[in-house]
C-alpha positions as CSV (number, residue, x, y, z in Angstrom):
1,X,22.2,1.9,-8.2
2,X,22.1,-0.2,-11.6
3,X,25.8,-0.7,-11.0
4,X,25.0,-2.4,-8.1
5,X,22.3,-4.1,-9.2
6,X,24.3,-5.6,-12.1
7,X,27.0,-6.6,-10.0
8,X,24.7,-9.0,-8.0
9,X,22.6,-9.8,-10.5
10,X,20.1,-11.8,-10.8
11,X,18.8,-9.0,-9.1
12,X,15.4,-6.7,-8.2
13,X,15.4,-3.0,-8.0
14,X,11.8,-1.6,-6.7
15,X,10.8,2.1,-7.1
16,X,7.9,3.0,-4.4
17,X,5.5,5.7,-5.7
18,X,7.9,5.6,-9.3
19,X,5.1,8.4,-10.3
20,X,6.7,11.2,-7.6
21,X,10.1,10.7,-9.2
22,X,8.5,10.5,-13.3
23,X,6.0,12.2,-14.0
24,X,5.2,13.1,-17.8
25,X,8.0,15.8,-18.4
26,X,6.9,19.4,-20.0
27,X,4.8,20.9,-17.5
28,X,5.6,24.6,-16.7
29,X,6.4,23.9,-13.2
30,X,8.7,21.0,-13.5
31,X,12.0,21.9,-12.1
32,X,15.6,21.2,-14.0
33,X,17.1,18.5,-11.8
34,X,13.6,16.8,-12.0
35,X,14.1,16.3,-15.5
36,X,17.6,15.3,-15.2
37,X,16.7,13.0,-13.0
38,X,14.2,11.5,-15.4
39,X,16.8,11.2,-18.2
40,X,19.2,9.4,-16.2
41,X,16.4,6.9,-14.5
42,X,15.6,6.2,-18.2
43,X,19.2,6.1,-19.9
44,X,19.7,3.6,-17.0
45,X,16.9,1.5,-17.8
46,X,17.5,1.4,-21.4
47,X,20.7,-0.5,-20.6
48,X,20.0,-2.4,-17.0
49,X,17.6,-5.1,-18.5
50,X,19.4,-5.8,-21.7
51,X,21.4,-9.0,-21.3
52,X,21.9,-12.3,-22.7
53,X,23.1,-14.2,-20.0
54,X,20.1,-15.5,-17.7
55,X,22.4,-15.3,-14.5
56,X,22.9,-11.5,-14.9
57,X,19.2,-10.1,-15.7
58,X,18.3,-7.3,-13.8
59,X,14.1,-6.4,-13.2
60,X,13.1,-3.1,-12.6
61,X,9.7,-3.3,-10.5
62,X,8.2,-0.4,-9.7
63,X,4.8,0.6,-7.7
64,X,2.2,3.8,-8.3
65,X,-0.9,4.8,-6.9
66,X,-1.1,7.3,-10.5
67,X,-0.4,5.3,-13.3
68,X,-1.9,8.0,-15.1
69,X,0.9,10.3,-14.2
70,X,3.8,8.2,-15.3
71,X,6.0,10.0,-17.7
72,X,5.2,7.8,-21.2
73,X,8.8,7.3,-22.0
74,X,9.0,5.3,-18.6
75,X,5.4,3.6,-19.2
76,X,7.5,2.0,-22.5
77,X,10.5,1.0,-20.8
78,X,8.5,-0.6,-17.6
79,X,7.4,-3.7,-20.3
80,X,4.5,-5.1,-17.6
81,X,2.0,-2.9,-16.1
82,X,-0.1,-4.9,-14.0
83,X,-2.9,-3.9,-11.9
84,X,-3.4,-4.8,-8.3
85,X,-7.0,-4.4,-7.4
86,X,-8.9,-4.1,-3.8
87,X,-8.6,-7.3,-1.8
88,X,-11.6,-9.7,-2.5
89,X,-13.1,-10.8,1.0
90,X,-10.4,-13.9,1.5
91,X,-7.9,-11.2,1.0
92,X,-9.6,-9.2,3.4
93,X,-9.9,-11.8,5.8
94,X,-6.1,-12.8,5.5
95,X,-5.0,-9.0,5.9
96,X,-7.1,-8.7,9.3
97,X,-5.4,-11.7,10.7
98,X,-2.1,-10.5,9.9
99,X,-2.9,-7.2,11.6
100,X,-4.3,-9.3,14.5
101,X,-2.2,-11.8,14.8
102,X,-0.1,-9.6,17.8
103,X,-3.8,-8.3,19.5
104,X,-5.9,-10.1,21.9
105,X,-9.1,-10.8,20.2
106,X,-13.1,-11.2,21.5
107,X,-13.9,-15.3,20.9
108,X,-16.9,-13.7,19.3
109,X,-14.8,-11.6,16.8
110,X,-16.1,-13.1,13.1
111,X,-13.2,-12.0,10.6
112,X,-14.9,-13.5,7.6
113,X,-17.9,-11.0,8.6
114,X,-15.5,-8.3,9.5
115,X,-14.1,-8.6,6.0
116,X,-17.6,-9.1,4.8
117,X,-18.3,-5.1,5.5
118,X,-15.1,-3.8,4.4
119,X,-15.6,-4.7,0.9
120,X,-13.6,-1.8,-1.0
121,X,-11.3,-1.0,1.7
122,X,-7.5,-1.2,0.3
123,X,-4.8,-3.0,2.5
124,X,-3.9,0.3,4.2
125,X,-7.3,1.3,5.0
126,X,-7.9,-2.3,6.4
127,X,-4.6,-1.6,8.8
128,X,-5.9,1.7,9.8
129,X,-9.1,-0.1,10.8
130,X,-7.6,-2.9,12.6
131,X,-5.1,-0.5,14.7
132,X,-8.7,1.7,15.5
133,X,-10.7,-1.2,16.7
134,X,-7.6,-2.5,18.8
135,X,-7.3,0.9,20.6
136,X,-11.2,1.5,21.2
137,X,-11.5,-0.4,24.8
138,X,-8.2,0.9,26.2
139,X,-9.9,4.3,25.0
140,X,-13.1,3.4,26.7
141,X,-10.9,1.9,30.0
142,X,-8.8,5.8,30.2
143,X,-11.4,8.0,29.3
144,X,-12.0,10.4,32.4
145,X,-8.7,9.3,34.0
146,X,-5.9,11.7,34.6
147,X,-2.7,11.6,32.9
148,X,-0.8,10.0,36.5
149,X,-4.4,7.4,37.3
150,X,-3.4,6.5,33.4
151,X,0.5,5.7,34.0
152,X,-0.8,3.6,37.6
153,X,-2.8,1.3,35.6
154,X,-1.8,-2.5,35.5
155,X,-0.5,-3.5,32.2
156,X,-3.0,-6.3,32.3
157,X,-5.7,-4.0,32.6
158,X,-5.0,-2.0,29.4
159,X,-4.7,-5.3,27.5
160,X,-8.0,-5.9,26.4
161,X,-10.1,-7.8,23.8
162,X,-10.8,-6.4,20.4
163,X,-14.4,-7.2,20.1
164,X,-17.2,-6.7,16.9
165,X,-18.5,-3.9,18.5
166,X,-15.2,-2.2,18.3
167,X,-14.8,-3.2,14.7
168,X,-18.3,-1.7,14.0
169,X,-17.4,1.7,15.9
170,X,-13.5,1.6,13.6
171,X,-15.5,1.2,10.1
172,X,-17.7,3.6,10.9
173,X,-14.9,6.0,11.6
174,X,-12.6,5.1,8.6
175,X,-13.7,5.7,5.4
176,X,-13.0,4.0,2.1
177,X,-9.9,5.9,0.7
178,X,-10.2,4.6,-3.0
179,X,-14.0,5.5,-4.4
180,X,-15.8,4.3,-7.1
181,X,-14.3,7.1,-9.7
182,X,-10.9,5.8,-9.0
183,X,-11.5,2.7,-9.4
184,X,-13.4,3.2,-13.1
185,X,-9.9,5.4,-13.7
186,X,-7.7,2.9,-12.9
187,X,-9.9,0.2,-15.3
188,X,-9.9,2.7,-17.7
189,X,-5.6,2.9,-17.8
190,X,-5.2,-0.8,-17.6
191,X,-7.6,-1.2,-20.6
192,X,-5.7,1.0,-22.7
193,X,-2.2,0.8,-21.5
194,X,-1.8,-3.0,-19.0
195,X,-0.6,-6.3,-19.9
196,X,-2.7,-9.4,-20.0
C-alpha cells in the first residue's frame, strides 16, 4: 500500500475505523499477527510521510469512533487529531436534504424544524431516520395486504410523500446513538491529546 501510494504521490491513504486494526498493544488477548500488523502499519508510516519534495508527500488520514483505544505509538505518528463533532442544525438540515434529495416529500415537510428535533443525532443516525420516515406510508399503504395484493400494487401507488408526521413517528423510533457520556469522553481526549 505505501508503495503505491508513493508512486502516485501526492497522494491520500485513509484507514476507516484505524482503532480495529491499532489498538494499544499488550493486552493478554491480543493475537501475534495483530501485533505484527501494528509494527508494520507503523514502520510504514515512519517512512511514508518523510519527504522533501512537495510533489511526492504522502498523508495518512485515518477515521475512529475510539480515539481512546488507539495504540499511542500510532496516536504520535498520526501528527493531527482533529475532532469531528455532531452536526449543528445547518448540518442537520443539509444531511436530510441529501438523504431526501431521491424521496418524494410532503410540501408541508419543514427540514429546518426536522433538524431542529434531532439535535444530537450523528450523520448515520440522521440517515437511519430519513430512510424510516420514507418507508412509514408504504408501511401504512401494505399493512393487512397479502404478499401477491402487495406485488399487484401500481408503482405509483407505493410512491408516496414523506410527510412531518412520518418524521415524528421515525424520531421517535430511532434513538440518539452517541449520549451525553460520549460526548464528555470524546472532549475529554481532544483536550488532552487534539490539535488546535
Amino acid at each position: 500500500m505505501s508503495r503505491l501510494a508513493r508512486f502516485y504521490a501526492p497522494s491520500t491513504i485513509f484507514i476507516d475505523e484505524i482503532d480495529s486494526l491499532c489498538s494499544r498493544r499488550g493486552s493478554d488477548s491480543e493475537h501475534e499477527a495483530s501485533r505484527r500488523v501494528k509494527s508494520e502499519l507503523l514502520i510504514q508510516m515512519e517512512g511514508i510521510t518523510s519527504t522533501e519534495d512537495p510533489s511526492k508527500v504522502v498523508m495518512v488520514l485515518a477515521a475512529t469512533n475510539f480515539p481512546w483505544d488507539i495504540d499511542e505509538a500510532l496516536r504520535r505518528r498520526l501528527e493531527k487529531r482533529i475532532y469531528i463533532p455532531l452536526p449543528n442544525a445547518s448540518g442537520r438540515e443539509a444531511l436530510l436534504k441529501i438523504n431526501l434529495r431521491e424521496v418524494q416529500v410532503s410540501p408541508d415537510l419543514d427540514l429546518e424544524d426536522i433538524a431542529n428535533n434531532l439535535e444530537g443525532y450523528s450523520g448515520a443516525d440522521i440517515t437511519n431516520v430519513c430512510r424510516d420516515a420514507s418507508m412509514m406510508a408504504m408501511r401504512r399503504k401494505i399493512a393487512g395486504l397479502t404478499p401477491e395484493e402487495i406485488r399487484n400494487l401500481p408503482k405509483e401507488e407505493l410512491e408516496l410523500p414523506v410527510s412531518p408526521e412520518d418524521f415524528r413517528e421515525a424520531i421517535k423510533k430511532i434513538n440518539k446513538s452517541v449520549s451525553k457520556e460520549d460526548l464528555e469522553k470524546y472532549d475529554k481526549w481532544m483536550a488532552e491529546f487534539g490539535s488546535t
